[in-house]
Each structure stands twice: as structure tokens, then as C-alpha cells.
C-alpha positions in Angstrom: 189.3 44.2 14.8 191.1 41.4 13.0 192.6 41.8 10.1 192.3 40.4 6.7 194.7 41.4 4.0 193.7 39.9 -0.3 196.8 40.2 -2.5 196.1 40.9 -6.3 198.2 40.8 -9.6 196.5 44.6 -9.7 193.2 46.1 -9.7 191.5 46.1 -12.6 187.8 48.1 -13.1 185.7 45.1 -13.1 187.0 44.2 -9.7 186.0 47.7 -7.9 182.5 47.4 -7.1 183.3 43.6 -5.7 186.1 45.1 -3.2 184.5 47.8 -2.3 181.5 45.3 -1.2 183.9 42.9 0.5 186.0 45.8 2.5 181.5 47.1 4.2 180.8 43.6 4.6 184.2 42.6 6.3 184.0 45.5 8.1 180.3 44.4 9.7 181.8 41.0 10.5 184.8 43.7 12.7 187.0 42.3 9.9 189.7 44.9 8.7 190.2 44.7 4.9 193.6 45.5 2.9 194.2 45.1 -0.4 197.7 44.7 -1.6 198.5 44.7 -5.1 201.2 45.0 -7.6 201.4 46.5 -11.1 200.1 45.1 -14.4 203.1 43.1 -16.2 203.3 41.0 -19.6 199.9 41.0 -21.8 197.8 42.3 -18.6 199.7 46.0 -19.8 198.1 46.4 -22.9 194.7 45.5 -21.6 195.1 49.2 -19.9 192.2 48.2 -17.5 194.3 49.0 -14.6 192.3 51.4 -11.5 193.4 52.8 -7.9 191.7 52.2 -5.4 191.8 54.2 -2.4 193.0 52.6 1.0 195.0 50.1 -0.8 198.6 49.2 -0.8 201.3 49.0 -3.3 204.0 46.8 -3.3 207.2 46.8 -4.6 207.6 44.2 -7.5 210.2 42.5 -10.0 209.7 40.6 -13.0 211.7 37.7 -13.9 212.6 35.3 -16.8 213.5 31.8 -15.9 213.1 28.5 -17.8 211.4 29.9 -20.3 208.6 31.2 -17.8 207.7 34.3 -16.8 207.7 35.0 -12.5 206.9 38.2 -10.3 208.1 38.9 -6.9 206.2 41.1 -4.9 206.9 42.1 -1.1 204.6 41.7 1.6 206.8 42.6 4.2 204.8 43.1 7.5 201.9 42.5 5.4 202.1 38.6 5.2 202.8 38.7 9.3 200.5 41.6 10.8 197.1 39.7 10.0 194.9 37.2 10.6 194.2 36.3 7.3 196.5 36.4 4.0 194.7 35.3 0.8 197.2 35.2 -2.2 196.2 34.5 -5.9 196.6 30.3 -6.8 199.9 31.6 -9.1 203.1 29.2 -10.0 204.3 32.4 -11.0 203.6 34.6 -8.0 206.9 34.0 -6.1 205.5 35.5 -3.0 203.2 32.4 -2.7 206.0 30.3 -1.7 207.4 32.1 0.8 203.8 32.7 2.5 202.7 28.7 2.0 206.4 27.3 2.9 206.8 28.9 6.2 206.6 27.6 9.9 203.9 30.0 12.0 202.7 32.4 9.8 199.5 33.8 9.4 197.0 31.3 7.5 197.1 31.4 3.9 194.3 31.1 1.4 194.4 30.8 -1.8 191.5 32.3 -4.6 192.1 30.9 -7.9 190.3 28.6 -10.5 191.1 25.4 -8.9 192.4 23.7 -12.2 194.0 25.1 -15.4 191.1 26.0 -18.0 193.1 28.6 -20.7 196.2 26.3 -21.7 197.2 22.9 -21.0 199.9 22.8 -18.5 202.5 19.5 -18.4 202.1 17.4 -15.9 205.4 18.7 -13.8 203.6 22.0 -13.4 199.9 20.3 -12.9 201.6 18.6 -9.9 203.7 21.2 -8.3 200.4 23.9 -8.9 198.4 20.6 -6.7 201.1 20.7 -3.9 201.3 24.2 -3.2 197.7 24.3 -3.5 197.6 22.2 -1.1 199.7 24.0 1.6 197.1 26.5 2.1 194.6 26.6 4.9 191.4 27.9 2.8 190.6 28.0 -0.9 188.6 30.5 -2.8 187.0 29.1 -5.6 185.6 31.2 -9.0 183.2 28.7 -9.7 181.5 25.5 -8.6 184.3 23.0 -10.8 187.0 24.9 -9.5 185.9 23.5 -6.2 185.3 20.2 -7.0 188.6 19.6 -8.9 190.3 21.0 -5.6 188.3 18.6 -3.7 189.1 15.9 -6.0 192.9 16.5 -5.4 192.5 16.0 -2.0 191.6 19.4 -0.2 189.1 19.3 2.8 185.7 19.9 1.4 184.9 21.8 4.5 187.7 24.3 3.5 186.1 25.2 0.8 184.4 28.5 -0.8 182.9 28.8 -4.4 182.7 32.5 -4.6 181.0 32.4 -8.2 183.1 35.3 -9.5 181.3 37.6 -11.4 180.9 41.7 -12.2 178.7 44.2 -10.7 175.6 42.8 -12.5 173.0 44.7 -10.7 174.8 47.6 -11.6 174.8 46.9 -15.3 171.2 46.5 -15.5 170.4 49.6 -13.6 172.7 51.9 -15.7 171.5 49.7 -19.0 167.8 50.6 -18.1 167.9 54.1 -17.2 169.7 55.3 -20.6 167.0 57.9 -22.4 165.6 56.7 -25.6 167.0 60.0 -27.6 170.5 58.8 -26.0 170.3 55.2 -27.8 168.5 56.9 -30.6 171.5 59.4 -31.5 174.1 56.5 -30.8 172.4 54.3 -33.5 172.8 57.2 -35.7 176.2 58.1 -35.2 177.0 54.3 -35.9 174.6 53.7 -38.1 173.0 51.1 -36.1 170.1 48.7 -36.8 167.8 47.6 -33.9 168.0 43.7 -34.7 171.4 43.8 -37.0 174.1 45.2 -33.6 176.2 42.8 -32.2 178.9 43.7 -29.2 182.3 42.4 -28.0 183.7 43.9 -24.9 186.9 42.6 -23.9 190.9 42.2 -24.5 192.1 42.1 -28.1 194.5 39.2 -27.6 195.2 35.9 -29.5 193.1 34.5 -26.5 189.5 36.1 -27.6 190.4 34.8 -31.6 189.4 38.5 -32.7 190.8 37.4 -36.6 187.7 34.5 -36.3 185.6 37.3 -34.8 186.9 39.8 -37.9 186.2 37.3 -40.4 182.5 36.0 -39.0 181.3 39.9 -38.7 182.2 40.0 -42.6 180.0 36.9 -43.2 177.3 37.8 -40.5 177.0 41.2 -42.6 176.5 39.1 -46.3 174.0 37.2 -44.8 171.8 39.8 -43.4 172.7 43.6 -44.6 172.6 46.5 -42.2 174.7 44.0 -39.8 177.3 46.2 -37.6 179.9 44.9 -35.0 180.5 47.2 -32.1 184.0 46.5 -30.6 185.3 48.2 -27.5 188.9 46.9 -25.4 192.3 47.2 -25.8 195.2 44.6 -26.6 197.7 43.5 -28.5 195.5 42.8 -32.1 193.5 46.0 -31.5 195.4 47.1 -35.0 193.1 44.1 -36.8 190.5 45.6 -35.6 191.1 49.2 -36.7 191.8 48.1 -39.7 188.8 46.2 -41.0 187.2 49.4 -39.8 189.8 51.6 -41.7 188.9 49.9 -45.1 184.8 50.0 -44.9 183.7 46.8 -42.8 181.1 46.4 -41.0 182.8 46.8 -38.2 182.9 49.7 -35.0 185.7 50.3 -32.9 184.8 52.1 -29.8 188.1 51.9 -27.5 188.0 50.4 -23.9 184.7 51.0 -22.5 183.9 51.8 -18.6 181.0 50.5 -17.1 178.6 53.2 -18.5 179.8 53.0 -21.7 179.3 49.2 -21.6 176.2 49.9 -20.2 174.9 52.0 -23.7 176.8 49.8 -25.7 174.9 47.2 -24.8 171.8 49.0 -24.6 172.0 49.3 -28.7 173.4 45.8 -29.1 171.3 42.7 -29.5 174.0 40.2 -29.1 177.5 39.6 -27.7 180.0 37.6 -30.2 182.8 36.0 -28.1 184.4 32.8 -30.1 187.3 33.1 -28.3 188.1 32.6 -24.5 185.0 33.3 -22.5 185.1 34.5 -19.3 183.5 37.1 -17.3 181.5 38.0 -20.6 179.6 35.4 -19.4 177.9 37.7 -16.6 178.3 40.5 -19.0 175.9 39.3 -21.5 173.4 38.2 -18.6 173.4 41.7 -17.3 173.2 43.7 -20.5 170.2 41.8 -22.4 172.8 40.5 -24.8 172.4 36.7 -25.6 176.1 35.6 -25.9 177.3 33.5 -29.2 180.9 31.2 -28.5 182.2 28.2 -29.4 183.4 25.2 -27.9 186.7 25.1 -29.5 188.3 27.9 -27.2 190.0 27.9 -24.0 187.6 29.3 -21.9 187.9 30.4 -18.3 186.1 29.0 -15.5 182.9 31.2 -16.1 182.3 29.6 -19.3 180.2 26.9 -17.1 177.3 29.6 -16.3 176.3 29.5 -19.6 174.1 26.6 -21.0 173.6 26.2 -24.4 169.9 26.8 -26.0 169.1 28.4 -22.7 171.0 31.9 -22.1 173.2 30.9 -24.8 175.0 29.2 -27.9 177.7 27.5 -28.3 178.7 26.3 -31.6 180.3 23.4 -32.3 182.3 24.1 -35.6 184.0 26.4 -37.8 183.3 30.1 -39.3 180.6 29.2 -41.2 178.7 27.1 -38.6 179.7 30.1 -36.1 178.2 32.7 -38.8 175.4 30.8 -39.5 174.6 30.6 -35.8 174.9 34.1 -35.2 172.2 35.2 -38.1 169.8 32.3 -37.2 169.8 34.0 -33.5 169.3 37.8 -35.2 166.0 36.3 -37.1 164.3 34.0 -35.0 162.3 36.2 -32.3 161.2 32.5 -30.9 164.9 31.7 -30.0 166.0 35.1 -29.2 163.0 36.0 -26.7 163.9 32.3 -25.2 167.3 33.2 -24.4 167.0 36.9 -23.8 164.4 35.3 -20.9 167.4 33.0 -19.1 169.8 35.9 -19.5 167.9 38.4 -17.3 166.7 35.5 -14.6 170.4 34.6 -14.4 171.8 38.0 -14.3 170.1 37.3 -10.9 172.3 34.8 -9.7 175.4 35.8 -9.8 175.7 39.6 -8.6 178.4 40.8 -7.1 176.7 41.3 -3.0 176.8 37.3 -3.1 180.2 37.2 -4.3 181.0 39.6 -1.4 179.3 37.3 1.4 180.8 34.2 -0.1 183.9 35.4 -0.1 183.6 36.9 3.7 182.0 33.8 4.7 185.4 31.6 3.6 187.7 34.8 4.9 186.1 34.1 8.6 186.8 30.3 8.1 189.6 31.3 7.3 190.8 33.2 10.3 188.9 30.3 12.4 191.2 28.2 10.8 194.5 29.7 12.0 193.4 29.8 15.4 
């Protein structure tokens, strides 16, 4: 069999079901599958959404401090040699990457990233030298459909090429969502004193990132405007003590802790929308896949899956401040028109990006990959 081996930062929950996928439909294409990873470091710690997964391999790993910027090293030893494939994350700050795209006769490299920088705004030193190493590799992996097409803008063959439309274990959502007994969601309304029609949700890390003091503040207003209104919060992070303590002193908010999939599964099976003003990312597919209609704004950094959503259609995006977000959020909660319309788009499009096509896209540029080298 040839051999593919994926190195990751770590592995976090939401990526199980998607490597456990790619490792069966590798294995039918007598591809060998290893995944290498390292250990949490910097914010990724307090997310505490760190898993083991059996069969893989841990490397050893250093942190560093230089200029100002934070790097890791992690070895690969025979790892990086012994395969026909090696795809490393599209880091500056992965060390490892240089040694594996600098090299004379190693084993190809791709690279699986989001093609451009979407969370901060990098000077252009760092825009250039992230375009040149990009451009040493053999293959990229791309998260979403832009994240091609700035790579391909740069100058990387087109042919070379695989959007991978990263995403969660959708179908799994819905399936644990819809088989939840009625007296199950019936006694979890009543332990949080719930309101069918007044729930919101936000799943995710509790980091300057996700703007949880704007998410705080609009849960207050949300629950003026319409009374009954709760906030369900469940993740982990460096501003999880603003949360506890807007719950602590009587608001109308929940906290819940980090949730696994089942748990987001009931959560959002008592929810009736998902609040996310701050980065978006992966709650994109989250909302799709739990019958939650997601509310953001377009003044956040989002990440690359912020493009699946489409405002007025599986979703709204604000344009503006608290108020306007508020507002937004309570129009949504008492319009059946509007929220039938989007609850409609969220369930077709929960379709559309499940995690058995992220798996065959991603095996599909893994063989060109290994093509590639040869």
C-alpha cells in the first residue's frame, strides 16, 4: 500500500468523525493513512477540545518566542521520508514546514490551509513569505472555494488544486438532534427554564475572537425586548469568567461548559437560534445541522467558512452595532415568515457540506498528490 501521512497542530473533537472517514476511504483507494500531531499550545490550551485518537502518532514538540511571534517545532523524523505523501498545515509558524518544502528529494508536500489570511491582517512581509512557501508545495488543500481561488490567483497550478469544503460531521448532528425524546427536551427546558421561541445557543471558544462581551451585552437587550429570552452558552476559553458572571448575578444567561457532540446535539435541539457576532467559523455548518438559523455580523474576522452562509437565506448578518445586532436577533425570534424561510435553507444546506464529501475531496487531492511526486 502507499502511504499518506496528514500532520496537525492536534486533534481536536470536531475533527474525529472527518479522520476517521478519510483513514476507510484512503484505505479503499490501498492508501495507508497516519496522522501525526502535536500538542495544543498558546490560546488553542484553554479551548480544552483536545481528543486521542487511536493509531495516531505523537510527536515531540517545542515552543518558541522570536520577533515577537510565536513558532513550534515538531519532529517528523522518518515520518516526513517513509511516505508518499506528506500534507503539513499552511503555518508561518509551523517550523517543520520549512524543512519538509526546502528540501532536495523528499517526499511531495501538500499543504491544507485557508489559502489567504481571513482572522487578522498580516503585513505585507509575512503575506509574501506565507505566498512563497505556499508555493513550494506540490498540492494544496483548500477549506473553501476562495481559499482556492486566492491560491490560484497567486500563481499556483489550478490543476493542483482541492477545495475540501471543511466542515463537521453534519449528518451526524442531525441524526443525534432528531432522535432526542420529547420528555428529554421537555425536562431540559425546565431545568433552564427555557421558552420554545425565546432559546438562543452559542457553541464555541470564549476568546476575544468570538466578541463574547458584545454577545453578553446583546443577550441583555435581546431579553428587554422580548421577556422569557435565555442564552445557552457552552465552550471554554480565556473570557469564560464573563460569562459565569453575567450568569452569577441573575442574567439571562446559561452556562453549560464545553459541550460534546450529543450535548450540542440537545442543546440545539431546545435552541431556536445560534448568536455568533464574533469570528464565525465552523458554526457556520453547526447552525445548518442543528435547525439553528445563525445571527453574525459583518464587522468580525471571520474564518473561511463564513462564505457558506448567505444573508436572508440560511442567515443574517448585520451590518452595525449592538442595537442593530439586538434588534436583528428579536425580529428573527417573532417573524415565523423569516424564521421558517431560513430554517428551510439551513436544513437543504446541512446537505452540502457533510463530512463523507470532505473525506472524498480530500482523498481525491491526496492521490494527486502522490501522482504528483512520481
Amino acid at each position: 500500500m502507499r502511504r499518506a501521512v496528514v500532520v496537525q497542530q492536534y486533534v481536536p473533537g470536531y475533527r474525529l468523525a472527518f479522520y476517521e472517514r478519510l483513514t476507510r476511504e484512503l484505505a479503499r483507494r490501498d492508501i495507508e493513512l497516519t496522522i501525526a500531531h502535536g500538542r495544543p499550545w498558546g490560546k488553542d490550551i484553554r479551548r480544552a477540545d483536545a481528543c486521542a485518537l487511536a493509531g495516531t502518532v505523537l510527536l515531540p514538540q517545542r515552543t518558541f518566542r522570536l520577533a515577537g511571534r510565536h513558532l513550534v517545532w515538531r519532529g517528523l523524523g522518518s515520518l516526513a521520508r517513509d511516505c508518499d505523501a506528506l500534507v503539513l498545515g499552511q503555518s508561518l509558524h509551523s517550523l517543520e514546514n520549512y524543512r519538509a518544502l526546502l528540501s532536495r528529494g523528499g517526499s511531495p508536500v501538500g499543504l491544507w490551509g485557508h489559502g489567504g489570511t481571513y482572522t487578522r491582517s498580516d503585513p505585507a512581509p509575512l503575506r509574501a513569505a506565507k505566498r512563497a512557501l505556499t508555493q513550494r508545495a506540490r498540492w494544496f488543500f483548500a477549506y473553501t472555494e476562495k481559499g482556492a481561488r486566492h491560491v490560484i490567483a497567486e500563481g499556483f497550478p489550478e490543476q493542483r488544486v482541492t477545495t475540501v469544503r471543511n466542515t463537521v460531521d453534519t449528518r451526524a448532528l442531525v441524526a443525534a438532534r432528531s432522535r432526542i425524546p420529547a420528555t428529554e427536551l421537555s425536562a431540559l427546558r425546565q431545568s433552564y427554564a427555557l421558552r420554545p421561541g425565546r432559546t438562543a445557543l452559542y457553541v464555541g471558544g470564549l476568546d476575544a475572537a468570538k466578541r463574547i462581551p458584545f454577545l453578553l451585552a446583546a443577550a441583555g437587550r435581546v431579553a428587554q425586548l422580548l421577556p422569557g429570552f435565555r442564552l445557552l452558552v457552552a465552550g471554554d476559553g480565556a473570557q469564560r469568567h464573563l460569562v459565569e458572571e453575567v450568569q452569577r448575578v441573575g442574567g439571562p444567561v446559561v452556562y453549560v461548559g464545553t459541550a460534546t457532540a450529543e450535548e450540542k446535539a440537545r442543546l440545539g435541539a431546545v435552541a431556536d437560534v445560534l448568536l455568533v457576532p464574533g469570528a464565525v467559523g465552523l458554526a457556520a455548518v453547526d447552525s445548518f445541522a442543528l435547525d439553528t438559523p445563525l445571527v453574525t455580523t459583518t464587522h468580525a474576522a471571520h474564518g473561511p467558512e463564513f462564505e457558506y452562509l448567505q444573508h436572508g437565506r440560511n442567515a443574517l448578518v448585520v451590518d452595525g452595532g449592538l442595537d442593530a445586532y439586538s434588534a436583528a436577533v428579536t425580529d428573527l425570534l417573532t417573524r415565523p415568515a423569516l424564521y421558517d424561510r431560513l430554517l428551510s435553507a439551513c436544513r437543504t444546506d446541512a446537505e452540502l457540506y457533510t463530512v463523507e464529501s470532505m473525506a472524498q475531496r480530500f482523498a481525491d487531492g491526496v492521490e494527486g498528490l502522490i501522482h504528483a511526486g512520481t
